[in-house]
Each structure stands twice: as C-alpha cells, then as structure tokens.
C-alpha positions as CSV (number, residue, x, y, z in Angstrom):
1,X,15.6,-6.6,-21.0
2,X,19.6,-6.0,-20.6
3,X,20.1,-2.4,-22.1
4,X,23.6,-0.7,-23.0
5,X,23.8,3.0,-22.3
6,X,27.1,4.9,-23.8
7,X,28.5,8.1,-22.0
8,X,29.9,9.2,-18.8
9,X,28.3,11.8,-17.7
10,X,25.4,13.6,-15.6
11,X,22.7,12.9,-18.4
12,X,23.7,8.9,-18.7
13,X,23.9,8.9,-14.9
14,X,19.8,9.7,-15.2
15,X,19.4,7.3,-18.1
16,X,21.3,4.4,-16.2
17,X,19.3,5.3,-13.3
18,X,15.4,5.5,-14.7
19,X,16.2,2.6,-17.0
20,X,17.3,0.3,-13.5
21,X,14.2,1.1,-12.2
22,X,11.5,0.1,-15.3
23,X,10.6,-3.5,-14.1
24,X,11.2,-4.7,-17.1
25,X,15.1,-4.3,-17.0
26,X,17.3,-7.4,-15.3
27,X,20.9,-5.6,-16.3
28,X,22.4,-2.1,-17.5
29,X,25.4,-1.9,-19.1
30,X,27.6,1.4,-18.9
31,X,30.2,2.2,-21.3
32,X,32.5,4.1,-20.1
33,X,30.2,4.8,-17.5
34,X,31.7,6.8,-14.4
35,X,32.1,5.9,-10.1
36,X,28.0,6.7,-9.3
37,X,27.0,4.7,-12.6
38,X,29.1,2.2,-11.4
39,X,26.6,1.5,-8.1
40,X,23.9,0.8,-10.4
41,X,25.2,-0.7,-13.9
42,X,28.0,-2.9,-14.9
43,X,30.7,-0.2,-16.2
44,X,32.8,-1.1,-19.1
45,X,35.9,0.8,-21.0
46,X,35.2,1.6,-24.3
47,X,35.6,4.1,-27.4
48,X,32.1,5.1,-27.3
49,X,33.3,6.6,-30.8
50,X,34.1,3.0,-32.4
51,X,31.1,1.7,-33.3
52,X,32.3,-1.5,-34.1
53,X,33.7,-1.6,-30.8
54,X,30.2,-0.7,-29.4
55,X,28.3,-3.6,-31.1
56,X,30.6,-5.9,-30.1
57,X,30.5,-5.4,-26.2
58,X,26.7,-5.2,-27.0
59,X,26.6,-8.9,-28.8
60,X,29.2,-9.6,-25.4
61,X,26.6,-8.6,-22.8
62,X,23.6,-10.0,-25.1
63,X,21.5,-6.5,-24.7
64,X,18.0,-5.8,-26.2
65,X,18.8,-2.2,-26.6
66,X,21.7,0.1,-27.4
67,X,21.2,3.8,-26.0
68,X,23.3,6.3,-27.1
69,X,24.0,9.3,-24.5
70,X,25.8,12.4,-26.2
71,X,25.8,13.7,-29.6
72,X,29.2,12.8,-31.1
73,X,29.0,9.1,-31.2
74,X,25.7,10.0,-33.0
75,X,26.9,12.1,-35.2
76,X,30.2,9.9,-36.0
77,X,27.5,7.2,-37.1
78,X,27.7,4.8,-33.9
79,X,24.0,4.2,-34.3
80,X,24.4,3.1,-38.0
81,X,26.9,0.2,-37.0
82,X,25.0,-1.2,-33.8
83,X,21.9,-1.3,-36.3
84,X,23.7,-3.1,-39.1
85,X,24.6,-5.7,-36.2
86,X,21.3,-6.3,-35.5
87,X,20.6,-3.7,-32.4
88,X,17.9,-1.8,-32.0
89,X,19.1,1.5,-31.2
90,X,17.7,4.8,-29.6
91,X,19.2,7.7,-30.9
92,X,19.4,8.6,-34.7
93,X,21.6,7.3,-37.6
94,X,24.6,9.6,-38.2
95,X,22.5,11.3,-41.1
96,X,19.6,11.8,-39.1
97,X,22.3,13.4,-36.3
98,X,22.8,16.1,-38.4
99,X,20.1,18.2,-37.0
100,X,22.6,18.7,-34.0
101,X,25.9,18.3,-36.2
102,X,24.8,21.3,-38.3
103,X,22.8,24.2,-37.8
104,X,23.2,25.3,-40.9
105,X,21.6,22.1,-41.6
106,X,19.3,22.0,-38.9
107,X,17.9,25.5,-40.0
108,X,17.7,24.2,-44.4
109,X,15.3,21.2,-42.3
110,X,13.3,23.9,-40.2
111,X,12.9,25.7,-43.9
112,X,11.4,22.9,-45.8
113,X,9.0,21.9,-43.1
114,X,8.3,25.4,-42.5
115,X,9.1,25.5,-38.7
116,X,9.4,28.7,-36.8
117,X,12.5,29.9,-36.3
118,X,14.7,32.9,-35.9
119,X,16.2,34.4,-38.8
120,X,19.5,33.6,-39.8
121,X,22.7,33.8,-42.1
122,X,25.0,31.3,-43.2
123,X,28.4,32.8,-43.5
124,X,32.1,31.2,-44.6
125,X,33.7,34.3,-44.5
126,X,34.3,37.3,-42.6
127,X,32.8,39.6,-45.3
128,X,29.4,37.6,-45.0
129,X,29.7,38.1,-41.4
130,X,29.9,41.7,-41.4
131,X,26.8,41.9,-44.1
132,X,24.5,39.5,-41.7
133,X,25.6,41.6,-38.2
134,X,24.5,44.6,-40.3
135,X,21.3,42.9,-41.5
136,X,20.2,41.2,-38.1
137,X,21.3,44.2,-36.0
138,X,21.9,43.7,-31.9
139,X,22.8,41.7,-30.0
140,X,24.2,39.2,-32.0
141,X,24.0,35.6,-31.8
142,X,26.9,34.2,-33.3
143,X,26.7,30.0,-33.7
144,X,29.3,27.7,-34.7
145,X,28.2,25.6,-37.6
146,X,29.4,22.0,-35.8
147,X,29.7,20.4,-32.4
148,X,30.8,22.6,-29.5
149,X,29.9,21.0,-26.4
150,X,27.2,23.4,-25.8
151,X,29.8,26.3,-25.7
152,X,29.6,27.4,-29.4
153,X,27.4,30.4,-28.9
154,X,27.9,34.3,-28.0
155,X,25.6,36.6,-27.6
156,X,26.6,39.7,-27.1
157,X,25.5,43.5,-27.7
158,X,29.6,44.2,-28.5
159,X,30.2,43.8,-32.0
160,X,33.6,42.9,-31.5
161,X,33.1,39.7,-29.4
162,X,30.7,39.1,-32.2
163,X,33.2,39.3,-34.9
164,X,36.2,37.7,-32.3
165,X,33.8,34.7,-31.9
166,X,32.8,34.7,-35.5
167,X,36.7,34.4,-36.4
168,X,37.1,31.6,-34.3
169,X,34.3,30.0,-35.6
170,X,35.1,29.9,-39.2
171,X,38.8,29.0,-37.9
172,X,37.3,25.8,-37.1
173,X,37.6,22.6,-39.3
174,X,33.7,23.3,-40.7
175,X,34.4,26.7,-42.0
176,X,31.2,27.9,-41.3
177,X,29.0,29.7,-38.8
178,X,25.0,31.0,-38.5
179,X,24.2,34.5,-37.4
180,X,20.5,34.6,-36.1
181,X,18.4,37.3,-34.8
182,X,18.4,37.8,-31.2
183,X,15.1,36.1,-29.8
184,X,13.2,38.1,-26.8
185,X,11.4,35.7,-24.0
186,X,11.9,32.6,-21.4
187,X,13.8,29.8,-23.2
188,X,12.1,26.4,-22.9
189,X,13.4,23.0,-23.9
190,X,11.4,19.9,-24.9
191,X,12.2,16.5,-25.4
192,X,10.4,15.0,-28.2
193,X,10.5,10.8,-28.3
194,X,10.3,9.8,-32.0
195,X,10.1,6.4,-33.7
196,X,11.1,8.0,-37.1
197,X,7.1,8.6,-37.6
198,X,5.0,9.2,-34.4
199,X,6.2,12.1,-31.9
200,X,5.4,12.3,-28.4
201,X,6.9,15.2,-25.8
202,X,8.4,14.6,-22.4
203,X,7.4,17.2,-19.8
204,X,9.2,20.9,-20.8
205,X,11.8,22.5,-18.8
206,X,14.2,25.1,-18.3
207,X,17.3,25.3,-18.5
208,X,20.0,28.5,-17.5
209,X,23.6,28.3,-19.6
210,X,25.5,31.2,-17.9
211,X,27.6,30.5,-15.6
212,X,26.9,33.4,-13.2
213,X,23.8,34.2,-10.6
214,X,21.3,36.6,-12.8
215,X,22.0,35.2,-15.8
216,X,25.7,36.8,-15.7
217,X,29.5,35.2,-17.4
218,X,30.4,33.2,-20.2
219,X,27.8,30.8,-21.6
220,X,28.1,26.9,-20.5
221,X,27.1,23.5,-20.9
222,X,24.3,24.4,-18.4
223,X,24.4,25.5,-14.8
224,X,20.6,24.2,-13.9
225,X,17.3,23.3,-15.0
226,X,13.6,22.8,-13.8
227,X,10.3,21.4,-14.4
228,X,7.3,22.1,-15.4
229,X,7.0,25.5,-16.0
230,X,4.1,26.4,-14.2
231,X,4.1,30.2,-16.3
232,X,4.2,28.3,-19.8
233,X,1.0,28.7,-22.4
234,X,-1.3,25.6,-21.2
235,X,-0.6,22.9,-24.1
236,X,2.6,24.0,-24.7
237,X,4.1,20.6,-25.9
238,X,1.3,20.2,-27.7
239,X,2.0,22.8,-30.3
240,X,5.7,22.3,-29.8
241,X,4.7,18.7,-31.5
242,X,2.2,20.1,-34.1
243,X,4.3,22.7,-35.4
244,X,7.7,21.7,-34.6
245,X,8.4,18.1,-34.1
246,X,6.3,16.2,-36.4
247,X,6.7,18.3,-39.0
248,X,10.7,17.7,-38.7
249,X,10.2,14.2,-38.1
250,X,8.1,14.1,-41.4
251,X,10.7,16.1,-43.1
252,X,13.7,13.9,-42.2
253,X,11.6,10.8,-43.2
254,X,10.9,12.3,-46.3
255,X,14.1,12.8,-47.0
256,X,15.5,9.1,-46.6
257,X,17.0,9.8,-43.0
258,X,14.2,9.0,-40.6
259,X,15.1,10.4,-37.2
260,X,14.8,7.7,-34.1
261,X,15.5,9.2,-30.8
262,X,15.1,12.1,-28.9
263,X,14.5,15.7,-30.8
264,X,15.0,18.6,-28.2
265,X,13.8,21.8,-29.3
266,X,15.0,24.8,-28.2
267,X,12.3,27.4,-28.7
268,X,11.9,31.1,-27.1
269,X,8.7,32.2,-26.4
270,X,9.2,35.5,-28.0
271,X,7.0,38.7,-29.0
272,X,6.5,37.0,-31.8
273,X,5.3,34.1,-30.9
274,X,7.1,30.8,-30.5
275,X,10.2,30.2,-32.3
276,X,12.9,27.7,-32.6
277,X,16.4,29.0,-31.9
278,X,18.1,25.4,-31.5
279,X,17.9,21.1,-32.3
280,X,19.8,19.0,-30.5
281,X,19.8,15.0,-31.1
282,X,20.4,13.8,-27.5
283,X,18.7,14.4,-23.8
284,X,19.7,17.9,-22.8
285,X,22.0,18.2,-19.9
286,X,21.0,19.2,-17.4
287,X,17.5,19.7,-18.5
288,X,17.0,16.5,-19.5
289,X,17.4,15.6,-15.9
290,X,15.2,17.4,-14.6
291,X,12.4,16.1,-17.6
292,X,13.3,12.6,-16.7
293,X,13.4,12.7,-13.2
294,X,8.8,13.8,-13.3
295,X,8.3,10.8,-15.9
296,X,6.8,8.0,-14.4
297,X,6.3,6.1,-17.9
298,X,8.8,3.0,-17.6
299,X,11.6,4.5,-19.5
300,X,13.5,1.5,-20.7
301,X,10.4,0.1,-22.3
302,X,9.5,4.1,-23.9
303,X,13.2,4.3,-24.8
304,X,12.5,0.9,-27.1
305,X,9.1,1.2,-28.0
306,X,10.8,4.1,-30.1
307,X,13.7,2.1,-31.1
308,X,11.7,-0.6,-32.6
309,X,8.9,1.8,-34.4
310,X,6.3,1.1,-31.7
311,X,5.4,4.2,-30.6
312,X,2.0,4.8,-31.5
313,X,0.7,1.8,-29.6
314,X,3.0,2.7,-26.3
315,X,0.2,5.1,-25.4
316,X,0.4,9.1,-23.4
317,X,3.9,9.7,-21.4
318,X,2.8,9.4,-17.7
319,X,4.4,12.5,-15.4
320,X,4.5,12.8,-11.9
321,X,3.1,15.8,-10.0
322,X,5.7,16.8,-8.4
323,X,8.3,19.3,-9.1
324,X,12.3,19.1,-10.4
325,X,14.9,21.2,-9.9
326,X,18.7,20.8,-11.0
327,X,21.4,22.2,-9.9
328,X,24.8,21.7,-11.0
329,X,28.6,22.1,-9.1
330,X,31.4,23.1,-11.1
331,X,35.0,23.3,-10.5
332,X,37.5,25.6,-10.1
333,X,37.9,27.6,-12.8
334,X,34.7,26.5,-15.2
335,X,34.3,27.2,-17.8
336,X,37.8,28.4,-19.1
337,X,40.3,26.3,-17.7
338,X,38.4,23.9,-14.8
339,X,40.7,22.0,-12.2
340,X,40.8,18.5,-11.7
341,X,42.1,16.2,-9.1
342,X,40.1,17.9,-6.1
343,X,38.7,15.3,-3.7
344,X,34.9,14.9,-3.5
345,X,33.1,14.8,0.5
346,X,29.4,14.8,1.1
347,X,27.9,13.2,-1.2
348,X,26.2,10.5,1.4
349,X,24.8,13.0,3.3
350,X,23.5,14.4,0.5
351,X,21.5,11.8,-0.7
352,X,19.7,11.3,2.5
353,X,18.0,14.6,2.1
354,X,14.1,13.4,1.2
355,X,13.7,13.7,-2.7
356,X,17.3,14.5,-3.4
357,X,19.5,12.2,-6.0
358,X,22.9,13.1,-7.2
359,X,24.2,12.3,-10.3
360,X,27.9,12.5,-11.4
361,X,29.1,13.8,-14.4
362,X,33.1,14.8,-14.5
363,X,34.3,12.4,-11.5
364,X,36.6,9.7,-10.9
365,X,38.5,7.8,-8.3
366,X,42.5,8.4,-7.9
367,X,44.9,6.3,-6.8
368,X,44.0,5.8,-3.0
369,X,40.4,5.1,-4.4
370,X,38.9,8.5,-3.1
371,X,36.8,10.5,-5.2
372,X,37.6,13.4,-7.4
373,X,36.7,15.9,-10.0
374,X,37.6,15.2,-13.2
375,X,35.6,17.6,-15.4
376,X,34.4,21.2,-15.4
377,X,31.4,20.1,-14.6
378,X,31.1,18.0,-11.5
379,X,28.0,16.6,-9.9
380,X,24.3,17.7,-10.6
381,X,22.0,17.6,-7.6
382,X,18.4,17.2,-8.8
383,X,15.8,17.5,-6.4
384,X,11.7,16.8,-6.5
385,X,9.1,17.9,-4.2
386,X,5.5,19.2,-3.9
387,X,6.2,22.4,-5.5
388,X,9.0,24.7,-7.0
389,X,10.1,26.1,-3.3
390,X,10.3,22.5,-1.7
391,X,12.4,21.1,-5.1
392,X,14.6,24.3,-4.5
393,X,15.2,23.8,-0.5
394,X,15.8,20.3,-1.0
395,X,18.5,20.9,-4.2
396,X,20.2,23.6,-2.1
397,X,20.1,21.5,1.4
398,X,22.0,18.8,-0.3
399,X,24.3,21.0,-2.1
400,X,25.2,22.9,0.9
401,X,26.4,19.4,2.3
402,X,28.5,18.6,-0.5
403,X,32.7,20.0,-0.8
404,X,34.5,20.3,-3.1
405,X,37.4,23.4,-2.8
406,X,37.1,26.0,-5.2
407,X,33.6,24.8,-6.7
408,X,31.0,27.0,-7.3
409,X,27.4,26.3,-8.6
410,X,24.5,29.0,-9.3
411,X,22.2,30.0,-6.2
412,X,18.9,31.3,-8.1
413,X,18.7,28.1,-10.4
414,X,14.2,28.5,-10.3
415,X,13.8,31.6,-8.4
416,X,12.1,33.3,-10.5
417,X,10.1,31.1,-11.1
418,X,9.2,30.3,-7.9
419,X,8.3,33.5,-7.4
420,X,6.2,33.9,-10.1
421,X,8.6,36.6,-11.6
422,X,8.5,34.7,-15.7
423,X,7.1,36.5,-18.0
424,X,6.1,36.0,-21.6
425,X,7.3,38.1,-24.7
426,X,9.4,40.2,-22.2
C-alpha cells in the first residue's frame, strides 16, 4: 500500500510515522511534509489547499490512500476532489467537515441527534451577546463560529474579555460566534474512526490548552496530552460511541453528508454528567499523539478500512498497555507573537532515551542546512512506559536534552494524574 498524508506538522509527523510501520505499507508520501517527516516519507511541496493539486501528485506517486491531516483542507473540500479522482480518502467531505468548520453547526447536529451538550447561544450581534452572557451567567465561554487554529476560545470570569473576544469574533469574515455555559470537570478527548456508518473509539486522552504550569495564560493549540486516563468512568468510550458518536454519524448520514474519518469529541465530565463542549474533524494535536502512539492496530490498514466502508469487518482497535505522555516545546514568545529562525540542538540525544520519539511540528532547515524553529509550536516529545511516572521521566529526560533559546514547554503535563489528584464532577 503507498499512502499520501497532507500537513506539516506534529500530528502528520505521528501519522507518517504509525502508517511506516503497518507492514502493509511499501511508501509514504508527505505533502508538504517537514525535516523529521522527511527521514521516514518522501516529502513533496504542495498547496495542500488545491485539491486538484492534491489528486494529481496522488495519481503521480500511484497511492492507495489519501490521508488528510488538519482541518482546513477538509473543510475547503480537498477530500471531495481526491474522491471524484478515484481516491479513497480518510477524512470527511467538505460538508461533512462542517462539524469542525461550524459550531454553530456542529451544535444544530448535536440537537437533532440529541447529544449532550452544553447550552449555548448563537449570536451575530453584540446585543445578542450581552442577552446570552446574561442568560448563561459566569464564566463565560465565548467561541468563534469558524476555524481558529484551536485559539478561538476564552473563558474567562471577566465580562469584558468576554465581550473584547466576542467583538473580535463577530469581526471576523463568519459574523458569528456561540456562547455556551461554562462546563465543571476533567476534559477528555476521544477519537472516534468512522466509515460514514460503523464507529469505533481510539484509546481517550487528555489534553491541557493553556500555555502556563497550573493550567495558567492564554489558551493554545495545546501544550500536552496523555493516555489512558486511569481516573475515567470504566467504559468510557463506550458511551462516548453510544451516545455521542454514532448517533452523529447517523445524523450526518441521514442528512446526505456521511462523515468518513476521524470524529473527536470533546466532552467534560461534568456534575451533570457527560457533556459535549466540542467536534473537531481531524486527529487532535497533541492528543491525538499521545492516542496513536498506545494503538497497536496496524494503522494504515484502520485508516482505510474506514476509507473504503470496511469498518465493521476490521474488528476491536488493539491498544498497548503501556502509558503516553506528550509534551510539547514552544518558542519564544508563544502564543502571541512566537520567534522563528532559532537553531534546534539535542534532538539525537533525545531520541535515544528508551521509549522516547520526537515529532516535529513548526521546523525547518535554513540556509547552512541546520535546524530551526519555524512555528510557535516547535517539537512534541511523546514518551511511553510502564505507567504514568515512567512516560513522565522519560518525556521530561528527553526534553531536558533538547535547546532551543527562549523555548519554554509546561512542567506538570500528567501530574495530577500521576498522582491520583483527578477528580470527577469537581
């Protein structure tokens, strides 16, 4: 099987990597791709936005199956045009891609297939705004409507930076924002693998968005993740699929856009039992890392069982036993305004530490060749072992061997956990 995996980042550096190793896979293809993709798959330039441009290196290199990485090529349609060219694709068509593209959308799905969720307002204007903050009371949770990069949300008990981030939103070219409750309780994520009828969940995980120790700063694109989460209800996923996932999946077939791909749900574990605070139409980043790096399933041939509507005969997911942890470097200055251009040591070292891979997400190679950040976020370093404590030591051993000046990266990414400090409805 010769797959093609778009994107050039931290979560395509852990697709490119457990699609290499199913035995079923002679060649990946990387477009863009980045400098660690590059040691494992063929990188290519590319528009990853273009879709014809997508099908035709695809029909160039001869692949089996396309596999689409972040959410705007799947929500600009990408997956519609390599499927019209004969492709079989994971990740949804650019109607089905919605679910991310929208959450006003996303929450008119969870309605009709009566999904538990928080409660929200949709709101094009400032006056609307001011009625739902009253409504919902504190803190807020202010969403942009459309694609943010996983930046688009404040929470916040100040009404101000509620109505500053609220202006900004409907600023944008949408127009449009949610206001939701606030939801109490441990956030988990779960990756759902659909075939556009039959569900099936990859292991859950956790994933921590501010950029500070304890939880503290701005929100992010995500500062670290782990898995499983040893303090979760037993069966968990399970009734994430029952209630959640299939019913969506149902939904969206209903409605003439059947959803092929990978469904993460956001969902607090609340004092009122589960609820969903967020879709997303792509592997989360970087908690889909630390989901993929436990599967032992051969992922290529998951990734197109669901591409080709096979899913119900590919049989249970397979995870290992051990533990993940993720823990991602940033540069200078992320989020606001991140520097670039800083030269990247260690990383050799690191990856000799036993259990320890690092993935690369905003690097590149300058002029002389050397290595360099090129995003705000840098590297992740994801780490398994026999338990939480060992992941942890191993993720942080590595890190610790790694420079980059001015970087910074979260020191209590699964301490709590680790400690057995969770708890539930809290």
């Amino acid at each position: 099987m010769k797959v093609l995996v778009l994107g050039s980042g931290a979560r395509e550096h852990a697709l490119v990597n457990a699609i290499a190793a199913d035995p079923e896979v002679d060649a990946v293809i990387a477009a863009p791709g980045n400098p660690g993709i590059d040691a494992t798959a063929l990188c290519v330039p590319l528009d990853i936005l273009d879709g014809e441009a997508v099908a035709a290196v695809a029909r160039t290199h001869e692949v089996d199956l396309v596999v689409i990485g972040p959410e705007a090529p799947l929500v600009a349609g990408v997956a519609d045009v390599c499927r019209r060219a004969g492709f079989a694709v994971f990740g949804p068509s650019g109607a089905a891609a919605q679910l991310e593209g929208s959450k006003a959308y996303a929450k008119e799905v969870m309605a009709a297939a009566e999904v538990p969720t928080a409660r929200a307002h949709v709101c094009t204007t400032m006056e609307q705004v001011e009625s739902g903050l009253n409504a919902l009371g504190a803190p807020h949770v202010v969403k942009a409507d459309g694609l943010a990069a996983g930046k688009g949300v404040v929470v916040t008990d100040s009404r101000d930076e509620a109505l500053a981030h609220a202006a900004a939103c409907l600023a944008r070219p949408e127009g449009r924002l949610v206001l939701e409750e606030y939801l109490d309780g441990p956030e988990v994520s779960v990756f759902c693998i659909s075939d556009g009828t039959t569900v099936v969940p990859l292991a859950p995980a956790q994933d921590f968005k501010r950029v500070g120790d304890d939880d503290a700063g701005p929100n992010t694109g995500g500062m670290g993740a782990y898995s499983p989460l040893e303090w979760a209800p037993t069966g968990l996923a399970d009734e994430v699929i029952a209630r959640v996932a299939q019913p969506t999946i149902t939904e969206m077939r209903r409605r003439g856009t059947p959803f092929v791909g990978v469904l993460y749900i956001g969902v607090a574990l609340s004092s009122r039992g589960l609820r969903v605070f967020e879709f997303n139409v792509r592997f989360g980043d970087p908690d889909g890392q630390a989901s993929i790096a436990r599967l032992e399933t051969p992922f290529a041939q998951l990734l197109h069982a669901a591409a080709t509507g096979a899913l119900d005969i590919f049989g249970p997911l397979r995870c290992s036993a051990d533990r993940a942890v993720a823990v991602v470097l940033t540069a200078k200055g992320y989020p606001s305004t991140p520097r670039t251009g800083d030269r990247i040591t260690g990383l050799d070292a690191a990856a000799t530490v036993p259990g320890v891979t690092v993935l690369h997400a905003g690097t590149a190679l300058d002029e002389t060749g050397a290595l360099v950040s090129s995003g705000g976020r840098v590297l992740d370093v994801v780490a398994v072992g026999s338990d939480l404590a060992a992941a942890r030591s191993a993720a942080y051993d590595a890190m610790a061997l790694i420079e980059l000046d001015g970087s910074h990266h979260r020191s209590d990414i699964a301490l709590k956990a680790a400690r057995g400090e969770i708890t539930i409805g809290a």
